[in-house]
VEXGU-873309 format. One line per 5 residues: their letters; for each residue x, y, z of N, C-alpha, C. Coordinates in steps of 0.05 Angstrom, whole numbers, plus 5000, padded with zeros to 4 digits. Example, Ala and Ser with C-alpha at 12.3 -4.5 7.8 and 13.67 -1.06 7.14 Angstrom:
% VEXGU-873309
AS	5264,4886,5156,5246,4910,5156,5264,4934,5156; 5257,4955,5142,5273,4979,5143,5258,5001,5157
% end
This chain:
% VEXGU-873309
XXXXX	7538,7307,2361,7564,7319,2368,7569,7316,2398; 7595,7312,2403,7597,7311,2433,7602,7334,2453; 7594,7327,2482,7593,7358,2483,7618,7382,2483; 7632,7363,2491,7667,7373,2494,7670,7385,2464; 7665,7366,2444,7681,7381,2417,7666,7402,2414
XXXXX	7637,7409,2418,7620,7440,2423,7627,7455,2432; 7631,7447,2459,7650,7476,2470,7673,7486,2455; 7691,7469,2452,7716,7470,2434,7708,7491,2406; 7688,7474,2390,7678,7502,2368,7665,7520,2382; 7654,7527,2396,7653,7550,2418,7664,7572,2424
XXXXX	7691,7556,2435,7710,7581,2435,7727,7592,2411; 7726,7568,2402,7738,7577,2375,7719,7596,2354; 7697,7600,2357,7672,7619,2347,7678,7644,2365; 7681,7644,2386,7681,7671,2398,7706,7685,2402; 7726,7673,2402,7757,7675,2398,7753,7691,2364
XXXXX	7744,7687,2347,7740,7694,2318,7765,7676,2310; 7768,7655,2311,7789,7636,2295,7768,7621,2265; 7744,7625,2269,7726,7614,2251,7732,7635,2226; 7728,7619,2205,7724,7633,2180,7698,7640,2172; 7692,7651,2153,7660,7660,2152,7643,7636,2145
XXXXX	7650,7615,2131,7637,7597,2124,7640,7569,2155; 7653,7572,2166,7657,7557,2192,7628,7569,2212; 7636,7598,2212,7612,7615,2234,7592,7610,2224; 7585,7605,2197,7555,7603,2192,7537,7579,2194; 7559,7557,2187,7551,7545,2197,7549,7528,2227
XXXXX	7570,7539,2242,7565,7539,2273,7539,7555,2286; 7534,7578,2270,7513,7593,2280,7491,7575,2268; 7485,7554,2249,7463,7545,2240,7463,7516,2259; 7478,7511,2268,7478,7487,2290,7462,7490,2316; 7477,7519,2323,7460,7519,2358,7434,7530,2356
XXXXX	7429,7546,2333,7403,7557,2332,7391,7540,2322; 7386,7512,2305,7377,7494,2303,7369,7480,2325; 7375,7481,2349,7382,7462,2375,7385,7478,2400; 7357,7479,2414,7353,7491,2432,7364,7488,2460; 7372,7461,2458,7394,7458,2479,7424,7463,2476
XXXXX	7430,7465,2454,7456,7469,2439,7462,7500,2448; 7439,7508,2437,7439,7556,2442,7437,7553,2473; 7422,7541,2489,7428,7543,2504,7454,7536,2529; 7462,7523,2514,7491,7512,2529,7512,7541,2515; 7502,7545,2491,7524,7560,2480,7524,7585,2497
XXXXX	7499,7592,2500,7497,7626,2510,7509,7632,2547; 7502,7602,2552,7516,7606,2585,7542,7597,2581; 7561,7586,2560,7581,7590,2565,7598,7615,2552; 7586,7629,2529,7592,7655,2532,7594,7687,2544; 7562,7673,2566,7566,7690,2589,7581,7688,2606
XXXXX	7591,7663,2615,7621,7659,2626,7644,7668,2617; 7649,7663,2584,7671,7673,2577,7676,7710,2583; 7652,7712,2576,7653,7744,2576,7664,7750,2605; 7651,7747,2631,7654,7744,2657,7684,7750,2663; 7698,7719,2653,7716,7717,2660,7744,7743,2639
XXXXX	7730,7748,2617,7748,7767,2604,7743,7790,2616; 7722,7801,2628,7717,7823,2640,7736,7826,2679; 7740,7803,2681,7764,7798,2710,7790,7806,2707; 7793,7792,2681,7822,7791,2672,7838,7822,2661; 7802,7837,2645,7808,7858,2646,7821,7883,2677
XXXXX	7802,7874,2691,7808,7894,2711,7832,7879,2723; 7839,7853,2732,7874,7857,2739,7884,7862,2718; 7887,7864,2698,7910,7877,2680,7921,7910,2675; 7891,7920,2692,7893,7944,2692,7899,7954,2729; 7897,7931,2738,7908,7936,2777,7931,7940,2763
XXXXX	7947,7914,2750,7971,7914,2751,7990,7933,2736; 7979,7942,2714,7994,7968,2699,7991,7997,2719; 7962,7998,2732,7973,8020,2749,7995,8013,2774; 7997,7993,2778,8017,7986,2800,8048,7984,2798; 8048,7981,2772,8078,7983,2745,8084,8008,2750
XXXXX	8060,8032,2754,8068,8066,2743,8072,8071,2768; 8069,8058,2792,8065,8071,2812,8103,8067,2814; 8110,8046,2815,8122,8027,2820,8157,8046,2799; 8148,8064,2788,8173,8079,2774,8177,8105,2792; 8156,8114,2800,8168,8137,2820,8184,8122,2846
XXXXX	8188,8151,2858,8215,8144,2879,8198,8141,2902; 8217,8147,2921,8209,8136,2953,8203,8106,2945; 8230,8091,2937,8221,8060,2933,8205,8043,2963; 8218,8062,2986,8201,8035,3003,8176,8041,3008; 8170,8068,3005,8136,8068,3017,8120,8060,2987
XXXXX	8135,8062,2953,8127,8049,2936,8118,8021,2932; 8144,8008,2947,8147,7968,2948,8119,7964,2966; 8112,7986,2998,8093,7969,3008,8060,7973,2991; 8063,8006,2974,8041,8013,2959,8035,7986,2943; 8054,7978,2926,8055,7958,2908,8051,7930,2919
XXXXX	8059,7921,2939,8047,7896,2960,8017,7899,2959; 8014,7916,2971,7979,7919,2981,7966,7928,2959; 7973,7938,2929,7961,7929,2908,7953,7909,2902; 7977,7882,2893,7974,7866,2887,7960,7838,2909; 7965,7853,2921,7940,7825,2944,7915,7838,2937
XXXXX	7910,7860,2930,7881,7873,2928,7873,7858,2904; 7896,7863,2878,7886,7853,2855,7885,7826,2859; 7905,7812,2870,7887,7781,2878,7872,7770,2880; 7856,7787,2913,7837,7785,2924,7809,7790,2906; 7814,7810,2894,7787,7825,2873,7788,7798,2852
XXXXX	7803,7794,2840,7808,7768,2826,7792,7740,2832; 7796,7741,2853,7792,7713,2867,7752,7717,2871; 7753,7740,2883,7718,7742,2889,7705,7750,2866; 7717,7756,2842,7704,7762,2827,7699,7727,2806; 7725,7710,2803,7721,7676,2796,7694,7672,2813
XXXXX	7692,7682,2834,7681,7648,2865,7651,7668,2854; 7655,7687,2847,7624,7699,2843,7619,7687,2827; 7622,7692,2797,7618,7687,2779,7614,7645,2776; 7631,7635,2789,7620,7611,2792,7588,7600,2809; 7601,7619,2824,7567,7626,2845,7544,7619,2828
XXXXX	7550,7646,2814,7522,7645,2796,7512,7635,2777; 7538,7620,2757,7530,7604,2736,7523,7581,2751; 7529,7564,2782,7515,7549,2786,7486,7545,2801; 7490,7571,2809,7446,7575,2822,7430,7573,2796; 7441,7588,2769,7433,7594,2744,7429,7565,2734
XXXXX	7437,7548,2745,7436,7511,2733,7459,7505,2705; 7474,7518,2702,7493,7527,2674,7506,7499,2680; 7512,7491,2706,7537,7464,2702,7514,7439,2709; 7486,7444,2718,7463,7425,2714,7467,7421,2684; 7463,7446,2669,7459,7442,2642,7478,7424,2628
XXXXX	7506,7429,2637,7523,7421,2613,7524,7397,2618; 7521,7383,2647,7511,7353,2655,7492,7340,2638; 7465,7352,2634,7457,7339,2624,7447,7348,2598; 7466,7360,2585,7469,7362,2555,7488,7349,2538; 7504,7323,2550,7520,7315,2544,7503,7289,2519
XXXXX	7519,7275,2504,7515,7262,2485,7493,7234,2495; 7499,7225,2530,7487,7211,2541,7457,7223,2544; 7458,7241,2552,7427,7246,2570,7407,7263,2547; 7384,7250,2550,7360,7267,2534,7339,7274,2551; 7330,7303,2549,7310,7304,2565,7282,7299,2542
XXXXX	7260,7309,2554,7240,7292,2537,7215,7309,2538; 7219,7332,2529,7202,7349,2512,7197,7353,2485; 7181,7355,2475,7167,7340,2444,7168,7365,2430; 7188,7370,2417,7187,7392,2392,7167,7386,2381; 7142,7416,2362,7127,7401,2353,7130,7410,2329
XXXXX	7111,7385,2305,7114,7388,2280,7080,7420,2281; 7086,7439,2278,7067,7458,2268,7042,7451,2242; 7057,7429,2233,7040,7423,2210,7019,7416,2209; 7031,7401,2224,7012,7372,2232,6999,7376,2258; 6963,7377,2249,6947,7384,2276,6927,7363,2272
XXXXX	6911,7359,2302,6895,7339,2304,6868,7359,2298; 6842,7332,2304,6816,7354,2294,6814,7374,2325; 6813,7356,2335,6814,7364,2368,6822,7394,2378; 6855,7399,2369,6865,7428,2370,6858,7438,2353; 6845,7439,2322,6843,7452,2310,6821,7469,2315
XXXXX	6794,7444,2324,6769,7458,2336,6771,7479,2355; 6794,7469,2373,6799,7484,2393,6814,7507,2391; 6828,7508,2376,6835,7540,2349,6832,7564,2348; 6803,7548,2336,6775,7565,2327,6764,7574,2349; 6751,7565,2373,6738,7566,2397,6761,7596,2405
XXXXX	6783,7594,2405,6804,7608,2427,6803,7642,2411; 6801,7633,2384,6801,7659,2361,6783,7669,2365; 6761,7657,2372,6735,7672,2378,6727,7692,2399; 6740,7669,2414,6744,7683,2448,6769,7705,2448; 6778,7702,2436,6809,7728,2443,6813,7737,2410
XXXXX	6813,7763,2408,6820,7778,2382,6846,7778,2391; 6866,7757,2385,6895,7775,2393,6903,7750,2363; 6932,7753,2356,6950,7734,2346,6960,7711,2357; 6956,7691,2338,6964,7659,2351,6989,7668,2352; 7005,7651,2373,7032,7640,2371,7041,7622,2366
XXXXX	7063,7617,2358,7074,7585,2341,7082,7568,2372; 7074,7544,2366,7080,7527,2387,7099,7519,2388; 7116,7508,2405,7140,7507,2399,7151,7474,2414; 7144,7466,2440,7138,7445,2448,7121,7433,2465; 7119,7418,2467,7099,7401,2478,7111,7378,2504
XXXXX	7093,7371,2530,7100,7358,2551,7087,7354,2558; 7088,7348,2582,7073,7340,2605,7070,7354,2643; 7050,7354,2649,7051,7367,2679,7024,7361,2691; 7028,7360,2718,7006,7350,2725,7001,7364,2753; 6973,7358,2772,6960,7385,2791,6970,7375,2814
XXXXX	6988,7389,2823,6989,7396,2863,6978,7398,2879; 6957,7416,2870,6927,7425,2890,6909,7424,2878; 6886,7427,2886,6862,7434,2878,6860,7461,2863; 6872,7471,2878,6876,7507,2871,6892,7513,2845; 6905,7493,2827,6912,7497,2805,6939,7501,2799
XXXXX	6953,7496,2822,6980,7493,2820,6997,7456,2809; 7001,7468,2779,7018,7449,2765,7047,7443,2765; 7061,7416,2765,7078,7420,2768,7092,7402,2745; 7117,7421,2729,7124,7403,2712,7163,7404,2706; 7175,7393,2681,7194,7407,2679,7207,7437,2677
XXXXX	7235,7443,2693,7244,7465,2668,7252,7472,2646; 7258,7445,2649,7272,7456,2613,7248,7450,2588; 7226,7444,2602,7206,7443,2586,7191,7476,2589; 7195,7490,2609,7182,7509,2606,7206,7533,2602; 7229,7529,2598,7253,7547,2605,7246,7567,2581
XXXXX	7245,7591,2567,7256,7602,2548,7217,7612,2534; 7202,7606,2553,7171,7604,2538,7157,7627,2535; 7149,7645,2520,7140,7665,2518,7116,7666,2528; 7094,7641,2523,7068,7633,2543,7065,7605,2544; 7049,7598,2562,7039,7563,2563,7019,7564,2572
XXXXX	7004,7547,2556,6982,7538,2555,6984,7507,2569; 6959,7498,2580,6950,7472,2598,6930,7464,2580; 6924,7444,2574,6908,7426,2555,6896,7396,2572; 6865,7399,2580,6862,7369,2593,6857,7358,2577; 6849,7333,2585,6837,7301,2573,6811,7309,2553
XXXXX	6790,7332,2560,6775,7335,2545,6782,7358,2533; 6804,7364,2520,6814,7385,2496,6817,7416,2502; 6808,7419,2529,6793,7450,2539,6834,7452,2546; 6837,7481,2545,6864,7499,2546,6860,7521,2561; 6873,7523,2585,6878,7541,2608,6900,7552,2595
XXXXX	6916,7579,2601,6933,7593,2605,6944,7589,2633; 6967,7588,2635,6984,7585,2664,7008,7603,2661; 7017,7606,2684,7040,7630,2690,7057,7607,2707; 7085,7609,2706,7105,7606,2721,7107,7620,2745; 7112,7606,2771,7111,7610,2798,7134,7613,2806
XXXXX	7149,7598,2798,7175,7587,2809,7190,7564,2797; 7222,7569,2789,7237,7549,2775,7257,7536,2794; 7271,7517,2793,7295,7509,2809,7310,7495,2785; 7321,7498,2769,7336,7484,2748,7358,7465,2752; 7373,7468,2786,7388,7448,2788,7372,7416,2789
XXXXX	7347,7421,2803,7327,7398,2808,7312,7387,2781; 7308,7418,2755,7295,7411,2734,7265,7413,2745; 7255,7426,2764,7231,7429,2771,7218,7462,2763; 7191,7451,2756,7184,7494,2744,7153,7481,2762; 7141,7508,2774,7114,7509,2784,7100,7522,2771
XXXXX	7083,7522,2760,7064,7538,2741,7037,7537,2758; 7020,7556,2757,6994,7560,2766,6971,7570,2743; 6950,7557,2743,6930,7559,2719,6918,7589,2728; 6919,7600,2707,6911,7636,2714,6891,7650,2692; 6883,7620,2685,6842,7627,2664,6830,7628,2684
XXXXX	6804,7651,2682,6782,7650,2692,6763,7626,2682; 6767,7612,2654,6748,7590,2652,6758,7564,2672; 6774,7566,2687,6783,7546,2702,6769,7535,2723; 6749,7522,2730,6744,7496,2745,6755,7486,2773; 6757,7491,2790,6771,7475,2804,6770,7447,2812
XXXXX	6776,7434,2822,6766,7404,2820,6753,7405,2845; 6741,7387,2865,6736,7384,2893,6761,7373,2905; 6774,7357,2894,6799,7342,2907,6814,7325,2898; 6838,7328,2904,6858,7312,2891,6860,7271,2893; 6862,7258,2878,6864,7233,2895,6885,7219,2908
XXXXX	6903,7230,2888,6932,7218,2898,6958,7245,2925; 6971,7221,2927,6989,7228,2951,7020,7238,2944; 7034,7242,2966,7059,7247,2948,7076,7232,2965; 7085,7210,2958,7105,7195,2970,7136,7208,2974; 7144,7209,2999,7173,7219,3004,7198,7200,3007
XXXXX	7177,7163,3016,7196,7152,3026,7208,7148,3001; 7237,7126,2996,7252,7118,2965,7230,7087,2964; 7228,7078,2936,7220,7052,2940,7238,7035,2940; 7232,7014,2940,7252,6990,2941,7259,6979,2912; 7283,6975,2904,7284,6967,2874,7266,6950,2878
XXXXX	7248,6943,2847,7235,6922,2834,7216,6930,2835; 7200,6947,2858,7170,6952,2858,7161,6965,2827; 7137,6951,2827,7127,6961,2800,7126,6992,2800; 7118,7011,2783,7109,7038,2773,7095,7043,2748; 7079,7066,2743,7074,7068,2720,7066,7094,2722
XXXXX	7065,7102,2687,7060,7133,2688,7042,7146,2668; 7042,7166,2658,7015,7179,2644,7025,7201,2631; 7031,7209,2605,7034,7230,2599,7026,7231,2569; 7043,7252,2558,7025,7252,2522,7055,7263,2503; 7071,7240,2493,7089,7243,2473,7073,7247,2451
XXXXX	7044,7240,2457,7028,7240,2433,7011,7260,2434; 6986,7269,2419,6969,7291,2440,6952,7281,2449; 6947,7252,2447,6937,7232,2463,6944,7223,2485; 6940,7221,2517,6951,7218,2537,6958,7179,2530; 6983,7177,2544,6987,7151,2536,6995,7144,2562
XXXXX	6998,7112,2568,7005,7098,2590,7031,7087,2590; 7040,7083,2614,7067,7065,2607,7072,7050,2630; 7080,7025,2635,7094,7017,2662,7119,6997,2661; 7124,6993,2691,7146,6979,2691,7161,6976,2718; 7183,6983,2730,7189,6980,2755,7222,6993,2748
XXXXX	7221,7003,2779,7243,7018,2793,7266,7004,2789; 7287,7011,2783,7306,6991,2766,7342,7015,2778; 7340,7036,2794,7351,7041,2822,7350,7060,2824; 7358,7068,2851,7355,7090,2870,7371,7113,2862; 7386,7115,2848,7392,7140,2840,7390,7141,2803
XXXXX	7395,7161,2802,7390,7178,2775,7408,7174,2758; 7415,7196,2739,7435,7199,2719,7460,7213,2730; 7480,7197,2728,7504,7202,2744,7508,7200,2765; 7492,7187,2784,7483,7179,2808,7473,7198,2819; 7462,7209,2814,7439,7234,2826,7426,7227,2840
XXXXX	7429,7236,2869,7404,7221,2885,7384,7235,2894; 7386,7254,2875,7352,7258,2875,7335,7259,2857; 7346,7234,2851,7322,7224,2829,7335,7197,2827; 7311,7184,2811,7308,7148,2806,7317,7141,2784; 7323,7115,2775,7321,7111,2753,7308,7088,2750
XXXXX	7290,7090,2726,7262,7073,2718,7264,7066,2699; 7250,7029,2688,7246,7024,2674,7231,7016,2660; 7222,7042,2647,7190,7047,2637,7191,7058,2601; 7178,7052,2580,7178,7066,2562,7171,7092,2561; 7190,7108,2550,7177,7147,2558,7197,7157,2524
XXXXX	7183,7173,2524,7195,7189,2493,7191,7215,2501; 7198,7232,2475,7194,7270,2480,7162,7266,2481; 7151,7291,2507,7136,7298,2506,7127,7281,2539; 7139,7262,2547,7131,7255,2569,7152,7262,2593; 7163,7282,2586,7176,7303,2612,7156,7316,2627
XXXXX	7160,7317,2658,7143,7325,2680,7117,7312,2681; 7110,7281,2670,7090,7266,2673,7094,7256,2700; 7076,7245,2708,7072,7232,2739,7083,7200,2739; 7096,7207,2759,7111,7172,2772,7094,7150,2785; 7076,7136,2794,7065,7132,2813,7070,7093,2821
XXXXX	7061,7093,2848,7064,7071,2853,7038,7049,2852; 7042,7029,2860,7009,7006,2848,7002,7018,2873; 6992,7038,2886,6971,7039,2905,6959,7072,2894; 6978,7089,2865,6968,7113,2855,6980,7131,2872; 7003,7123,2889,7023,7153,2909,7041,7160,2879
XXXXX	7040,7189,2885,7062,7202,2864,7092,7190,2876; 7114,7181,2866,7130,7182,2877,7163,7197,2855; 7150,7208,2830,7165,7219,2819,7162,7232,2792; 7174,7249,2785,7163,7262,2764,7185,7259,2737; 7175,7246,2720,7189,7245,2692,7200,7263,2680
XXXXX	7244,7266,2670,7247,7283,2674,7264,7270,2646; 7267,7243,2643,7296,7250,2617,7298,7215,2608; 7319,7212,2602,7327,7188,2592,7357,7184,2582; 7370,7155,2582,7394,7152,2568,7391,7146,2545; 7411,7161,2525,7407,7141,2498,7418,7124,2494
XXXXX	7404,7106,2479,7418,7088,2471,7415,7054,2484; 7405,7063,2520,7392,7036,2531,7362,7037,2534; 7365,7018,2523,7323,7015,2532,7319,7015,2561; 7297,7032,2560,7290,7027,2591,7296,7045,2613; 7321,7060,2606,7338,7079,2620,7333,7104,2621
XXXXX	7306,7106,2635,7290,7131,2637,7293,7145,2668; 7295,7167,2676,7299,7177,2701,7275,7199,2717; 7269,7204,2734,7250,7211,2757,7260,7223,2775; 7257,7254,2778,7257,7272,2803,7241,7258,2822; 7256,7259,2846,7241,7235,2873,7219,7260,2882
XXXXX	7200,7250,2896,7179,7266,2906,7190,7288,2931; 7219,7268,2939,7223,7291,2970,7227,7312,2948; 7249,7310,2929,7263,7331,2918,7242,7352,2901; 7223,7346,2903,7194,7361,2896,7188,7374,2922; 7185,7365,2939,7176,7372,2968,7202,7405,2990
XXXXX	7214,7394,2973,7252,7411,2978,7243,7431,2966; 7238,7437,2937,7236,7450,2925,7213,7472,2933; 7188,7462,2934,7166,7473,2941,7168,7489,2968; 7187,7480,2991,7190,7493,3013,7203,7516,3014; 7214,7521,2989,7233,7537,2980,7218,7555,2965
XXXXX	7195,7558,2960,7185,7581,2942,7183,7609,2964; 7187,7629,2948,7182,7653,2971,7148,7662,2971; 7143,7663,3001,7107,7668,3003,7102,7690,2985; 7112,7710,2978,7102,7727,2966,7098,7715,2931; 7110,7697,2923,7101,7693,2895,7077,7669,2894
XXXXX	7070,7658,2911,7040,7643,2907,7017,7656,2914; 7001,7641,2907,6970,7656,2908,6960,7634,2930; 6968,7636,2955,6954,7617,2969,6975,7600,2976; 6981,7587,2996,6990,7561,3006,6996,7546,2990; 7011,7524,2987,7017,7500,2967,7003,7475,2982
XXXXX	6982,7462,2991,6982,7444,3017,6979,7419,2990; 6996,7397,2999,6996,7373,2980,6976,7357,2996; 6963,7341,2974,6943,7328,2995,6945,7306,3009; 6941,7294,3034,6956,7271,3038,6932,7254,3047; 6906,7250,3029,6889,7230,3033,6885,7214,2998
XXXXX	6895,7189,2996,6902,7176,2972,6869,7157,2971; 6844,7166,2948,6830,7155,2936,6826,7132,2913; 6855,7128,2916,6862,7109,2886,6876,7076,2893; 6878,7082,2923,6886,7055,2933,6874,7025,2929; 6852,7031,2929,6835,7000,2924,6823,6997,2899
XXXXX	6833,7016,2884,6818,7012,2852,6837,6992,2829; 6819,6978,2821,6846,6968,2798,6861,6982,2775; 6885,6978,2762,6900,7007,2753,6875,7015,2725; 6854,6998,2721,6846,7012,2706,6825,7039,2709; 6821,7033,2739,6796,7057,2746,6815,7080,2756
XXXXX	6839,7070,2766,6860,7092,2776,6869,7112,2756; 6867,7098,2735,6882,7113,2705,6858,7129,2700; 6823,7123,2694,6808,7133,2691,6807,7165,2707; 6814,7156,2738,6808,7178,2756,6838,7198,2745; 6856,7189,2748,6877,7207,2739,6878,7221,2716
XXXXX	6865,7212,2697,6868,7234,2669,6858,7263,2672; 6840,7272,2688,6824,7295,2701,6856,7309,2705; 6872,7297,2718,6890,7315,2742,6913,7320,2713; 6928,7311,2697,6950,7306,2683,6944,7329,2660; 6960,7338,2652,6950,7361,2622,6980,7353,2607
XXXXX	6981,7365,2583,6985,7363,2565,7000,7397,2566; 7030,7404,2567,7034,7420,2574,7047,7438,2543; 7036,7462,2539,7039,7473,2506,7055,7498,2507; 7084,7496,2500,7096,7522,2499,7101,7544,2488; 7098,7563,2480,7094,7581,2454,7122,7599,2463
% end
């Protein structure tokens, strides 16, 4: 469906122009479709917004009507002036707010890229269907924690910042998550907490917050800020599967979806589940993080640029980290061929699990 005719049944759902068999099945659409409820719910918090404005000038203006029947017409006419610039004014700051906030909130990020073109690429998962790998690992977690499983809900990708355990992946892969779990190369599952979101960028920070957690000694790769040059090769690492998989290809241009320039667009094979995987260049510098795709063209996959990672991160407030963010800027992966580079990188990349 496109997104325009959505909104359209939208309002026509909240207007109550729907008949009962219309609503039900409009209500079985967006709740089917997690991007759908979520486009629906921020534009009914808008609607509401805006019926709640309209309420209060309608009620400036009826008291300004009553004022406006008693006598002393001229000291009434200027009462009634300086009403109605008030109710204007209250009008006007109450729109510019309310726009304010649905766009810090990412609501017109969202409807951008919820349109019929753009997919982002988080892996609904089939619940059914489990490998031996998580199942073992199940069992192991049941053992260790008397609490209730939770249903998984999707699956991605994210990969480490620091040493210290700061991950970084999509939002809209982590948006709406009741917990997340981190999953490495050898099957073991950390628990992580959310640090910090930026949704216009599509960037979420998560920090690993198990005590069975490990730290590594050090990171290998770098984080590139400069843009590359079209053509340069790339390649990337993530798990559409619950197997980490490979992909490459080359930078194919400098801006994004809709010309977004902060971000790339790449032409690399990527499916659901390889959102917030790592970008990197043939020397192993991060230079972008896997965020979506076009439908319909091969190849037409897109990348948050590393500055716009770097923007973001400057932006977190000190009081919500546990420590400094310091990215590392000594690159161990430079003289290796991509097959020992891939080896060294599976350590750093997880497998990101949303409940």
């Amino acid at each position: 469906m496109r997104h325009q005719e959505f909104i359209e049944q939208a309002d026509r759902y909240l207007s109550g122009e729907m008949n009962a068999q219309e609503r039900a099945e409009f209500d079985a659409l967006y709740n089917e479709d997690s991007e759908l409820n979520e486009v629906f719910q921020s534009h009914k918090a808008f609607i509401l917004t805006m019926k709640q404005q309209a309420s209060r000038l309608e009620f400036k203006n009826k008291l300004a009507a009553n004022i406006n029947e008693q006598p002393k017409e001229a000291v009434i006419y200027r009462m009634w002036k300086k009403l109605k610039i008030n109710a204007v004014a209250a009008a006007a700051v109450a729109i510019i707010s309310s726009l304010a906030t649905l766009y810090l909130t990412g609501y017109f990020s969202t409807i951008r890229k919820t349109t019929s073109e753009y997919s982002a690429l988080r892996r609904e998962v089939n619940n059914v269907k489990r490998n031996v790998n998580a199942h073992h690992n199940a069992i192991r977690n049941i053992k260790k924690e008397n609490t209730n499983q939770a249903t998984l809900q999707y699956g991605a990708t994210g990969f480490m910042l620091t040493k210290d355990g700061y991950i970084v992946t999509n939002y809209h892969v982590v948006n709406g998550a009741d917990s997340i779990h981190l999953q490495n190369n050898k099957g073991e599952s950390f628990r992580a907490t959310i640090i910090h979101t930026d949704p216009e960028k599509d960037i979420a920070i998560l920090h690993i917050s198990d005590s069975t957690f490990t730290k590594p000694t050090f990171i290998p790769y770098t984080f590139k800020r400069q843009n590359l040059d079209l053509g340069e090769g790339i390649y990337t690492i993530g798990y559409p599967r619950d197997e980490a998989v490979y992909g490459e290809g080359y930078l194919s241009s400098e801006t994004g979806y809709s010309g977004d320039t902060t971000a790339y667009q790449i032409s690399v094979p990527v499916n659901p589940g390889n959102s917030g995987g790592p970008v990197l260049d043939k020397f192993g510098n991060i230079i972008g993080i896997i965020s979506g795709k076009q439908k319909g063209i091969d190849g037409a996959a897109f990348a948050i640029k590393t500055k716009a990672l770097v923007e973001t991160l400057n932006r977190i407030p000190q009081e919500s980290l546990r420590g400094n963010i310091v990215l590392n800027n000594k690159n161990s992966l430079s003289n290796l061929p991509r097959t020992e580079q891939i080896k060294k990188l599976q350590d750093f990349i997880y497998m990101v699990k949303v409940y």
